[in-house]
BAVO-100771 format. One record per residue (C-alpha): residue number from 1; residue in one letter; chain; x negated, y negated, z. Coordinates in steps of 0.2 Angstrom, whole numbers, m for minus. Layout:
N
[r NUM,'A','A',[X,Y,Z]] ...
// end
This chain:
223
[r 1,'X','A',[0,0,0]] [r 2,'X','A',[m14,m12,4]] [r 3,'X','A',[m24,m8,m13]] [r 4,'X','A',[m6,m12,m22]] [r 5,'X','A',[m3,m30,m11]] [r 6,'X','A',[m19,m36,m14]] [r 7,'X','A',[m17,m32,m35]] [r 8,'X','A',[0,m38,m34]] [r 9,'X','A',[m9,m54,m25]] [r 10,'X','A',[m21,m53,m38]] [r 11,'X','A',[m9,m55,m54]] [r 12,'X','A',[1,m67,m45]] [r 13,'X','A',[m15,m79,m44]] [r 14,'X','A',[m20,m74,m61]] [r 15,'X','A',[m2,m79,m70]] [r 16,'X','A',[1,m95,m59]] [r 17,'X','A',[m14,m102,m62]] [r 18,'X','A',[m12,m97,m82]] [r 19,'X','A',[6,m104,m83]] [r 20,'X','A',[0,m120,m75]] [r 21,'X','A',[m13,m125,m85]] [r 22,'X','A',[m4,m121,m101]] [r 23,'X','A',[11,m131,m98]] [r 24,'X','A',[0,m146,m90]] [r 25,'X','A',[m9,m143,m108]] [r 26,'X','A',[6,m143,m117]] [r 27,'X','A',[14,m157,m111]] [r 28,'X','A',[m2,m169,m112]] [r 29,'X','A',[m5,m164,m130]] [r 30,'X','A',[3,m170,m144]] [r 31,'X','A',[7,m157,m155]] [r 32,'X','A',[25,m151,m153]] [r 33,'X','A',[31,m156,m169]] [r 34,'X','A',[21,m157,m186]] [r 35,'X','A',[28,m165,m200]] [r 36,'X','A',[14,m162,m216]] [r 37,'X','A',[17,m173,m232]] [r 38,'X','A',[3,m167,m241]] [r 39,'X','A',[9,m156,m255]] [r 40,'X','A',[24,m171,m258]] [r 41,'X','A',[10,m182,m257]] [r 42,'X','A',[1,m173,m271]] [r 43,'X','A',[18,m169,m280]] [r 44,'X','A',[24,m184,m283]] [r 45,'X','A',[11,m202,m278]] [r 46,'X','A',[27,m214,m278]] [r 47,'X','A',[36,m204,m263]] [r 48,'X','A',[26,m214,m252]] [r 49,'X','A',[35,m228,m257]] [r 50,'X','A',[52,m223,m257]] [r 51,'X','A',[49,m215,m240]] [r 52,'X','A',[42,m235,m230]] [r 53,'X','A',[23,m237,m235]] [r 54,'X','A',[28,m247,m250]] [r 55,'X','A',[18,m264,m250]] [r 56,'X','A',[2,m260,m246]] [r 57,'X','A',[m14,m258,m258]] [r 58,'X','A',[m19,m243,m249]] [r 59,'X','A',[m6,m230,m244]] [r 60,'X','A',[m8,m221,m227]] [r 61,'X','A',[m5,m201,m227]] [r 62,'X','A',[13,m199,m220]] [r 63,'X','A',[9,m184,m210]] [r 64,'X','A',[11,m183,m192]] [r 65,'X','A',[13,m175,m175]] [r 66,'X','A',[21,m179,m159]] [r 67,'X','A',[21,m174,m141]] [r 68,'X','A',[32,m179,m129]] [r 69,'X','A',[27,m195,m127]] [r 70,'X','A',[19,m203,m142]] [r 71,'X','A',[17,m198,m161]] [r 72,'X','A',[1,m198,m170]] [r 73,'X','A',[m5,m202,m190]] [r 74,'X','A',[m19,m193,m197]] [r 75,'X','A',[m31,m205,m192]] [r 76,'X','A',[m26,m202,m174]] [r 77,'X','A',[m17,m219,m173]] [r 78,'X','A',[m5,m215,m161]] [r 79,'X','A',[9,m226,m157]] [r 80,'X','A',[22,m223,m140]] [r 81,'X','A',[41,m215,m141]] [r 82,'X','A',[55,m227,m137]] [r 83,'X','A',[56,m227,m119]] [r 84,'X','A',[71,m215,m112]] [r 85,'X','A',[76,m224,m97]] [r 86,'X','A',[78,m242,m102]] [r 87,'X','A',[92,m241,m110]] [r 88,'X','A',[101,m256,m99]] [r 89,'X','A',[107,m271,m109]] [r 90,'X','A',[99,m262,m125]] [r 91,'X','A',[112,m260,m140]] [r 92,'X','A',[111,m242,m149]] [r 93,'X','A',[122,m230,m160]] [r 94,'X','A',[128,m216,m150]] [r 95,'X','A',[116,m204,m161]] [r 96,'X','A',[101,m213,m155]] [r 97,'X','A',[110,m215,m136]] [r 98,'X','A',[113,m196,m138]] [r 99,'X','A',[93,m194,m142]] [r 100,'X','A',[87,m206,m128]] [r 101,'X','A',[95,m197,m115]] [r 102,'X','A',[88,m178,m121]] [r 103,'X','A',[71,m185,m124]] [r 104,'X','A',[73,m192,m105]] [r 105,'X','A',[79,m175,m101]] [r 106,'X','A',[64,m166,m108]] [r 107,'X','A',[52,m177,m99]] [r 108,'X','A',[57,m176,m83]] [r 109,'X','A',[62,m156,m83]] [r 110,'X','A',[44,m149,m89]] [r 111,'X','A',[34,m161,m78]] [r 112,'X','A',[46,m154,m65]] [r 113,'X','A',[41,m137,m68]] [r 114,'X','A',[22,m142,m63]] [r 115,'X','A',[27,m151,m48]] [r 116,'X','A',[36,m133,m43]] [r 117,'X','A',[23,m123,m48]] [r 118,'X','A',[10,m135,m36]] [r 119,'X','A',[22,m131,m22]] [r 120,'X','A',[24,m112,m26]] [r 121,'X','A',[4,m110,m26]] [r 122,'X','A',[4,m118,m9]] [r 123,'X','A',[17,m105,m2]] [r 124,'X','A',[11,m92,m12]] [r 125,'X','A',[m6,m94,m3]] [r 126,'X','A',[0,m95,13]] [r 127,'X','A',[12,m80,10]] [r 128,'X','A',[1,m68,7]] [r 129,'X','A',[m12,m76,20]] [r 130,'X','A',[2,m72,34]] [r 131,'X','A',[8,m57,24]] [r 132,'X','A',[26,m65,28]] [r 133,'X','A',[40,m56,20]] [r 134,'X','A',[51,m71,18]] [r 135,'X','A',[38,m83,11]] [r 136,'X','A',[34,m72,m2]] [r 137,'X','A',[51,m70,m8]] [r 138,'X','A',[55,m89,m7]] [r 139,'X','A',[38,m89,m16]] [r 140,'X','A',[45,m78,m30]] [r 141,'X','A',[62,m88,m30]] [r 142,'X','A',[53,m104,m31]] [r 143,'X','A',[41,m99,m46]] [r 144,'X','A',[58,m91,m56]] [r 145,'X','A',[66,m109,m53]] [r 146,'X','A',[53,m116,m59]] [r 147,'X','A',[54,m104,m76]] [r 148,'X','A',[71,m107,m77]] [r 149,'X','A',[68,m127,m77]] [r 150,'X','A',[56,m126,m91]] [r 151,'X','A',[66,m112,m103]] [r 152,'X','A',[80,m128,m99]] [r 153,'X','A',[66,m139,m103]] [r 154,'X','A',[59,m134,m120]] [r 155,'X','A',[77,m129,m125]] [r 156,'X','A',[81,m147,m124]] [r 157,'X','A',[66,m153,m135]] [r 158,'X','A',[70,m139,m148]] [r 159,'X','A',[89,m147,m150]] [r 160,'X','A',[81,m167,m147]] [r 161,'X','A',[72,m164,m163]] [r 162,'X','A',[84,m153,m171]] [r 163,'X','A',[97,m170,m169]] [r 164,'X','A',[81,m183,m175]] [r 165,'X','A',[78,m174,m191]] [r 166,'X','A',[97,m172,m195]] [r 167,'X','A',[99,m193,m191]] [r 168,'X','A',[81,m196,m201]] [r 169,'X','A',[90,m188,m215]] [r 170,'X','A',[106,m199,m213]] [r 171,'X','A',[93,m216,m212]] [r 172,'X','A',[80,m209,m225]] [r 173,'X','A',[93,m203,m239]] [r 174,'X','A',[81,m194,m249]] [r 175,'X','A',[84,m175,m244]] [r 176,'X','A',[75,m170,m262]] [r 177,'X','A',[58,m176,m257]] [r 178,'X','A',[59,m167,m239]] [r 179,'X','A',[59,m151,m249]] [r 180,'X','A',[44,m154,m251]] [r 181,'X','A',[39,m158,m235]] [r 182,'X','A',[29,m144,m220]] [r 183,'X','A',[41,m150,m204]] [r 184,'X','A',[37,m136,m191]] [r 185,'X','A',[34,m132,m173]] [r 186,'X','A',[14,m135,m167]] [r 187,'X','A',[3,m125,m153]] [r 188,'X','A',[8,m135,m141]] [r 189,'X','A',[27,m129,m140]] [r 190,'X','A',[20,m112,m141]] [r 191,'X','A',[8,m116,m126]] [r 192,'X','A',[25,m121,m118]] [r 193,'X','A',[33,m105,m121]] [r 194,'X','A',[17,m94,m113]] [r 195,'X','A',[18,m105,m98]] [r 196,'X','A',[37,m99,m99]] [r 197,'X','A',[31,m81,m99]] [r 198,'X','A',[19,m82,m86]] [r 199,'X','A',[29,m89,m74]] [r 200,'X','A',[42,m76,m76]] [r 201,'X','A',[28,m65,m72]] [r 202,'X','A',[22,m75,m58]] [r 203,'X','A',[39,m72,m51]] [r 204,'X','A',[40,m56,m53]] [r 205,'X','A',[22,m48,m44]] [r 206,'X','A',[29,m61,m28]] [r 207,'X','A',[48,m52,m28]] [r 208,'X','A',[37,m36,m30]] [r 209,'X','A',[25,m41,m16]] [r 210,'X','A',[38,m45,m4]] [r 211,'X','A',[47,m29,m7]] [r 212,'X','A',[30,m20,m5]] [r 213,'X','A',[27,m27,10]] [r 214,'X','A',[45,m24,15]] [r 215,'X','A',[43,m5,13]] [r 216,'X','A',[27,m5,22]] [r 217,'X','A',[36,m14,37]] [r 218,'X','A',[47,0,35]] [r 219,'X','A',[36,13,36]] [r 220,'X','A',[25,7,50]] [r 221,'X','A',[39,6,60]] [r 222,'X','A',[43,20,74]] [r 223,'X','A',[56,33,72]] 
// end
């Protein structure tokens, strides 16, 4: 029993450590969402044009990728997203009211998700340091929680950009030339999921470890 607590212990460490620094890395990097125009650009040279880089001697690339705070051009000019939680006194189309309230949604939930893992790594510690049944199931509770809140989280985002490429194509009017264009998911969205992942197995070896513990209560104790 003690050679399966301490692997269990073991594991738990290993995955909460991993899902931490994957979802820390995800949400500081900016490559959620990857829009690549270079086969319209080569395609068809007038599509930068029609698309708002007209007037300017020197068109710049149109490809991009965003993060959940900013997107970024090719040159690594990166400019901020419209702020989510100043919407006071600020007069929008219920499409971009709808939009500034997930994006709001999404940053709040996955850094959330750290904040809970931090605390889960504390009581995690302490649970296995005291070998204390209830601490180590609370433990497991608190790290599935915190799976939960960033499956809720990453769910959002995936429907927030979902809703702003449906109204970019409402604005932008020129669904023929986004044939042509590589829109897709980046690394840092699948980081996200990982970190999902590993918190559900972060859960799991602290549900197992308190019911090991549990049984070896039980057995130790006198008939």
């Amino acid at each position: 029993m003690r050679m399966h607590l301490g692997a269990l212990a073991g594991a738990a460490a290993l995955t909460g450590a991993l899902s931490f620094v994957l979802l820390a890395t995800a949400i500081g990097t900016d490559f959620w969402y990857i829009i690549d125009t270079e086969r319209l650009e080569k395609s068809d040279p007038g599509a930068q044009d029609r698309l708002g880089n007209a007037n300017r001697s020197q068109p710049e690339p149109l490809s991009s990728h965003s993060g959940l705070w900013r997107t970024c051009r090719v040159e690594n000019q990166c400019t901020p997203l419209m702020n989510p939680f100043w919407q006071e006194n600020v007069t929008v189309s219920d499409s971009s009211r709808q939009l500034l309230t997930m994006h709001g949604t999404f940053v709040i939930l996955l850094p959330l998700s750290l904040i809970l893992m931090v605390f889960g790594g504390m009581t995690g510690f302490l649970s296995f340091l005291l070998r204390a049944y209830l601490l180590l199931l609370l433990t497991g509770t608190l790290f599935l929680f915190g799976a939960l809140v960033t499956l809720a989280g990453i769910s959002v985002y995936i429907a927030y950009s979902a809703a702003a490429f449906r109204a970019a194509l409402c604005v932008l009017e020129e669904g023929t030339l986004l044939d042509q264009v590589d829109i897709h998911f980046g690394w840092s969205l699948a980081l996200g999921w990982i970190s999902f992942i590993s918190e559900l197995l972060t859960a799991a070896a602290f549900l197992a470890s308190a019911r090991v513990l549990h049984l070896r209560r039980g057995q130790d104790q006198p008939i």
